[in-house]
C-alpha positions as MATLAB code, in Angstrom:
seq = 'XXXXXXXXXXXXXXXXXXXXXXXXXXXXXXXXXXXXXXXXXXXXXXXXXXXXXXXXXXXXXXXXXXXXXXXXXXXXXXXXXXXXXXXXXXXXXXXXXXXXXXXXXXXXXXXXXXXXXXXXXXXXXXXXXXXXXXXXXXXXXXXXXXXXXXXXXXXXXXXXXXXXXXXXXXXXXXXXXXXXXXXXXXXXXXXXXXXXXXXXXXXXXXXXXXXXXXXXXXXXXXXXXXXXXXXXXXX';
ca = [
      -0.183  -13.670   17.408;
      -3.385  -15.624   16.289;
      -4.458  -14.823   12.674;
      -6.971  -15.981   10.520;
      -6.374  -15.902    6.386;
      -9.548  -16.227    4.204;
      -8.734  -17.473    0.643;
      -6.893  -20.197    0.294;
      -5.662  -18.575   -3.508;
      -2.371  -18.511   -4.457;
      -2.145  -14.984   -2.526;
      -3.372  -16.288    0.847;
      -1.765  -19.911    0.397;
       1.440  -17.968   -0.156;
       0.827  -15.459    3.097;
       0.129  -18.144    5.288;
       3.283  -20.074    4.329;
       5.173  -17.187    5.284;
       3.390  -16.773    8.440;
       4.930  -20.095    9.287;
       8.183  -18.937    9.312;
       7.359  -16.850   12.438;
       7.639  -19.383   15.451;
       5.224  -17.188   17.262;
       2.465  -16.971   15.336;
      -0.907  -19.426   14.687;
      -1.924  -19.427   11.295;
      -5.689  -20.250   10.614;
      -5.934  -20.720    6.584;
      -9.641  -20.658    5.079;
     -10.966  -21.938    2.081;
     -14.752  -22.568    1.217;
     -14.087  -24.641   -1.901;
     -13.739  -28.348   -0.071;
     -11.556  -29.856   -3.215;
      -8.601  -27.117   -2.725;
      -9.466  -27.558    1.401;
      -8.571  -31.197    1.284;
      -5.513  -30.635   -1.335;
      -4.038  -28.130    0.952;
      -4.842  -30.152    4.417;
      -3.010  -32.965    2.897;
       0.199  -30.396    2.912;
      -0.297  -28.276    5.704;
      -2.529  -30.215    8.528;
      -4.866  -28.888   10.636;
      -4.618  -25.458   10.257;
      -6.555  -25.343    6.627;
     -10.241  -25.158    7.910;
     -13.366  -25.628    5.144;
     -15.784  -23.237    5.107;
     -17.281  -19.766    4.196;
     -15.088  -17.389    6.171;
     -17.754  -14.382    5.751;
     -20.322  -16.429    8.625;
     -20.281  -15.710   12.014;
     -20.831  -19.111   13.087;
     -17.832  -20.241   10.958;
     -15.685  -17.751   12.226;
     -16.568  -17.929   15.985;
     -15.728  -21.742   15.755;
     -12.428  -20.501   13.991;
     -11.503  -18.715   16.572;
     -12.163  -14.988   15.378;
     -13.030  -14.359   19.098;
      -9.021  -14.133   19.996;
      -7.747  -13.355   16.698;
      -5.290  -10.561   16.349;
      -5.578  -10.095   12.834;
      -7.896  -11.458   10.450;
      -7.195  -11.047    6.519;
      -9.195  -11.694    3.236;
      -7.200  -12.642    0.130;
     -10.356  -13.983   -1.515;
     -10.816  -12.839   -5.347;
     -14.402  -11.323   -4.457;
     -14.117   -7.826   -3.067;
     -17.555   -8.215   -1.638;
     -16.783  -11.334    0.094;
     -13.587   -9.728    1.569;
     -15.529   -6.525    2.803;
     -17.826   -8.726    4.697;
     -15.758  -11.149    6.021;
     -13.596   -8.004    7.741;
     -16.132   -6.364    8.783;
     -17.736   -9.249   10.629;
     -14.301   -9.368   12.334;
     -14.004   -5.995   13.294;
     -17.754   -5.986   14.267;
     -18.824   -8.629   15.795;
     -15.708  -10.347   17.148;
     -13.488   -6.752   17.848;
     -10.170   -8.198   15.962;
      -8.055   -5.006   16.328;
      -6.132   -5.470   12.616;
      -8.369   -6.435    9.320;
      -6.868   -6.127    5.779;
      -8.922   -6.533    2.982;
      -7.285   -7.544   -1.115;
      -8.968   -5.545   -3.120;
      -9.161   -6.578   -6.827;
     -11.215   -3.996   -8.601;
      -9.746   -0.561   -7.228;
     -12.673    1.444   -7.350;
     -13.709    0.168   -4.112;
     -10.317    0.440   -2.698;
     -12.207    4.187   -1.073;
     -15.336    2.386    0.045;
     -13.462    0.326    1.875;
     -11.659    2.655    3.838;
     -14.778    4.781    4.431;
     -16.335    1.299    5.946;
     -13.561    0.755    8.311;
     -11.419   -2.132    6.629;
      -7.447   -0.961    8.166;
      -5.390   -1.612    5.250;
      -6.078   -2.772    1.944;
      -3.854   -4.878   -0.738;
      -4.709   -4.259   -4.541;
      -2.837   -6.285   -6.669;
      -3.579   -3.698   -9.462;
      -1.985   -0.274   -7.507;
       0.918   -2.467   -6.962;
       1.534   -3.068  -10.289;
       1.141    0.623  -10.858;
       3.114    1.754   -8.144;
       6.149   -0.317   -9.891;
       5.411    0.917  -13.304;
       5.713    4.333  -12.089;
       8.743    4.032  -10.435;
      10.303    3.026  -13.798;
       9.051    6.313  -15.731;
      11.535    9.181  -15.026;
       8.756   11.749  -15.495;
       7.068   10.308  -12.506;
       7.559   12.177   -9.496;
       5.710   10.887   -6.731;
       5.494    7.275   -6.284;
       2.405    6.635   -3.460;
       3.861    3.596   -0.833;
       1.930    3.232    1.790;
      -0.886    5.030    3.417;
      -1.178    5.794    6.710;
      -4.653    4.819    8.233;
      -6.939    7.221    9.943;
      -3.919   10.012   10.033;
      -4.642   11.465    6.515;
      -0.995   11.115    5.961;
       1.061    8.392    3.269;
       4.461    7.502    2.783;
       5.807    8.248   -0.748;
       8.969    8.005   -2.722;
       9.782   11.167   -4.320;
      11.784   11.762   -7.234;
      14.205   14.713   -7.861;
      13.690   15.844  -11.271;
      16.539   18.149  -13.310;
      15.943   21.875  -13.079;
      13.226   21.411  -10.430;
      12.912   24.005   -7.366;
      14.505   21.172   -5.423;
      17.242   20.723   -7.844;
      20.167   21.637   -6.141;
      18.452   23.097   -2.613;
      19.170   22.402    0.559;
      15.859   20.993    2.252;
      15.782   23.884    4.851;
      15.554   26.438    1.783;
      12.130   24.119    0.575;
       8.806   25.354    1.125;
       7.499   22.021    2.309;
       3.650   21.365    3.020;
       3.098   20.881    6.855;
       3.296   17.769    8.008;
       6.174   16.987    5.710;
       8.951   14.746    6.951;
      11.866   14.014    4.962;
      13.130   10.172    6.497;
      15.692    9.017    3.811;
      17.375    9.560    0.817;
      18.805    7.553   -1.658;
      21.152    8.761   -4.309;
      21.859    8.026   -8.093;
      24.811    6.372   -6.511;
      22.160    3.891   -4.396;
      23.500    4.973   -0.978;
      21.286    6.160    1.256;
      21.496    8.781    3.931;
      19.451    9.948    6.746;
      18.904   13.547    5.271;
      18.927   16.509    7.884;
      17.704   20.337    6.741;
      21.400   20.729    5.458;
      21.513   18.410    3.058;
      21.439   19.458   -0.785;
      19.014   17.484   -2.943;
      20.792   16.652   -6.419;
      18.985   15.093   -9.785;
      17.911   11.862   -9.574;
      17.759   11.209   -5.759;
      14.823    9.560   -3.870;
      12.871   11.001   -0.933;
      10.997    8.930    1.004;
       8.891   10.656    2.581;
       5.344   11.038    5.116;
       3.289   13.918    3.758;
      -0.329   14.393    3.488;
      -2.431   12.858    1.465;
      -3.425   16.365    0.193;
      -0.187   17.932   -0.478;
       0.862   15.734   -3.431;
       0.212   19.045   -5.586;
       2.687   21.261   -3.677;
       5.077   18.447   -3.721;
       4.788   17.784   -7.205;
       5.750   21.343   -8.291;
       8.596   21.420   -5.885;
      10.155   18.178   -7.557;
       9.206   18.543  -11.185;
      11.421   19.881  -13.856;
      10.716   23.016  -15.761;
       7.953   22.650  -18.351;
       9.206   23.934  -22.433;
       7.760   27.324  -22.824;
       6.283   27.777  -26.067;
       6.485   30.601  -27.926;
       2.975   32.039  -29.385;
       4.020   33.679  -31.816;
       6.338   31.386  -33.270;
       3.249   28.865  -32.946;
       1.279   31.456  -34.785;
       3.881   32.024  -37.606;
       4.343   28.020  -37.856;
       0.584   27.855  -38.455;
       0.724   30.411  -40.650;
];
């Protein structure tokens, strides 16, 4: 596999050396600033190129005519978006993915055709949510062009899946249930048998649009309040 990295940042400095690893794949990194360029040819060789990797020039003599996957770490989104879409374009790479550092445009770049996008931000999120235990569904991964994502789910006490057997859920459509994980940390390949319990994990593909339905499946009970007693404490 032939793939091009743009941004020779710590992000795509750190891809590429992992890319390495894989005996069958050629690694193009590119960075337009010539002083990091020559700092990182001096470690690497050859395969750090200078130069703007959003030209078409640059990237035909790169090689973007037989890449497999071309991706743009640089730390402008704008940059990023261009350089993919000259990829996808006007050389036909199958694979672009795009870091996206202000997540607003994380949806313009879907709409404009960029496969997959890394946000350093939603990551972030995604692992501060997983450590709040009101948090119920953690978004993963999203599945391009299907309208469907992968999510971890969590099983909050005296929710409707509290203590249900999957069968007995009224799950979206679309919904597939492909592992769960226990308090206990073992994980089981559920079937429509098996009994959720408080505190497992579901990971899950549903659609992007039935978060809602999920949510008030998994989440606990909210406290009723009592007007009158409100009334009578405001009294």
């Amino acid at each position: 596999m032939y793939i091009i990295v743009i941004g020779a940042g710590t992000v795509g400095y750190g891809l590429a050396i992992e890319l390495l690893k894989f005996p069958d794949h050629e690694v193009v990194l590119i960075e337009d600033d010539p002083e990091r360029a020559n700092e990182l040819r001096d470690e690497l060789g050859e395969m750090v190129i200078q130069g703007d990797g959003t030209e078409v020039v640059f990237l035909e003599a790169a090689g973007a005519g037989r890449a497999d996957l071309v991706v743009s770490l640089t730390r402008d989104d704008a940059r990023n978006l261009v350089a993919c879409q000259v990829a996808k374009h006007w050389f036909h790479v199958d694979r672009t993915i795009a870091r996206v550092s202000d997540p607003r445009n994380e949806r313009l770049f879907k709409i404009l055709g960029i496969d997959a996008t890394v946000s350093a931000a939603a990551a972030a999120l995604a692992q501060i949510e997983t450590t709040l235990p009101e948090h119920i569904i953690v978004p993963l991964m999203h599945l391009q062009g299907s309208g469907l994502e992968i999510v971890d789910l969590h099983v909050l006490e005296g929710s409707t899946a509290d203590g249900t057997a999957i069968k007995d859920l009224a799950l979206p459509y679309q919904t597939v249930f492909s592992l769960v994980v226990g308090i206990d940390g073992a994980p089981r390949v559920p079937t429509s048998d098996t009994v959720l319990q408080t505190g497992d994990e579901v990971i899950a593909v549903i659609a992007e649009a039935a978060e809602e339905q999920l949510r008030s499946l998994f989440a606990g009970p909210l406290a009723e309040i009592d007007e009158a007693d409100v009334g009578a404490d405001g009294a």
